[in-house]
N, C-alpha and C positions, 0 to 999 in steps of 0.2 A: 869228813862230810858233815856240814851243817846239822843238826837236828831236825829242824825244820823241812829239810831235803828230805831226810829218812821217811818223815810221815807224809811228805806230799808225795814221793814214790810209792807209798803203799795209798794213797787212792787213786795213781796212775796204776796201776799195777790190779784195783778190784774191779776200776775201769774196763779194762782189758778183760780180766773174766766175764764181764759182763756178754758176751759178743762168742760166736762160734767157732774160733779157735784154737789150731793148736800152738801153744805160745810156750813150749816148754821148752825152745832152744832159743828165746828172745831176752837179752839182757836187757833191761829198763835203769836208766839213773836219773837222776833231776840236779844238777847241779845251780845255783843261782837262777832259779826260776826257769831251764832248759829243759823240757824232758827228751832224752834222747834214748829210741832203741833201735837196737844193734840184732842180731842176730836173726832167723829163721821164723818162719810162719809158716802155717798151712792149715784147710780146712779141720777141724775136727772130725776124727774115724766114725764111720757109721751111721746113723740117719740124723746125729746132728747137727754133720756137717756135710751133707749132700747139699747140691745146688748153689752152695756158698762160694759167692765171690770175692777171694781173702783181700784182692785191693779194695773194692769197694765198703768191706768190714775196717779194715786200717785205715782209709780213712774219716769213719763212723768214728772210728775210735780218737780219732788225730781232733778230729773236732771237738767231741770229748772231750778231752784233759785240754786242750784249748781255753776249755769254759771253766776249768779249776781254780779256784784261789791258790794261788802264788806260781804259776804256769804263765810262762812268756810268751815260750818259744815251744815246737815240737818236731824234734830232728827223728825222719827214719830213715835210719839205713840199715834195710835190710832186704833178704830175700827172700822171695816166694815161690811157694810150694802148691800147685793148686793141682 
């Protein structure tokens, strides 16, 4: 993988923390400007992630790294846990 990929994955990835979340079984890559994730979502446990609605946080988030320098594309595929 690119270099460039590695460090545009990690501000898709602080992205992502930023948002109520639990993202600890979601794989994130960015290959040639793609960021694509893969695995599981759901709200975060306990009061800060009550009321949370994880599509509508996903895609908060998808619009997000949308707006990132060197982001084309942003593929999800994954499933939710709400």
């Amino acid at each position: 993988m690119p270099l460039e990929d590695k460090e545009t994955r990690r501000l898709v990835e602080r992205e992502i923390a930023k948002h109520p979340i639990d993202y600890s079984l979601l794989v994130v890559s960015v290959i040639n400007g793609v960021a694509t994730f893969t695995g599981r979502v759901s709200p975060l446990r306990g009061s800060m992630g009550r009321g949370v609605n994880i599509r509508d946080e996903m895609k908060k988030i998808q619009d997000a790294v949308l707006n990132l320098r060197g982001i084309n594309e942003c593929i999800l595929d994954i499933a939710y846990d709400q």
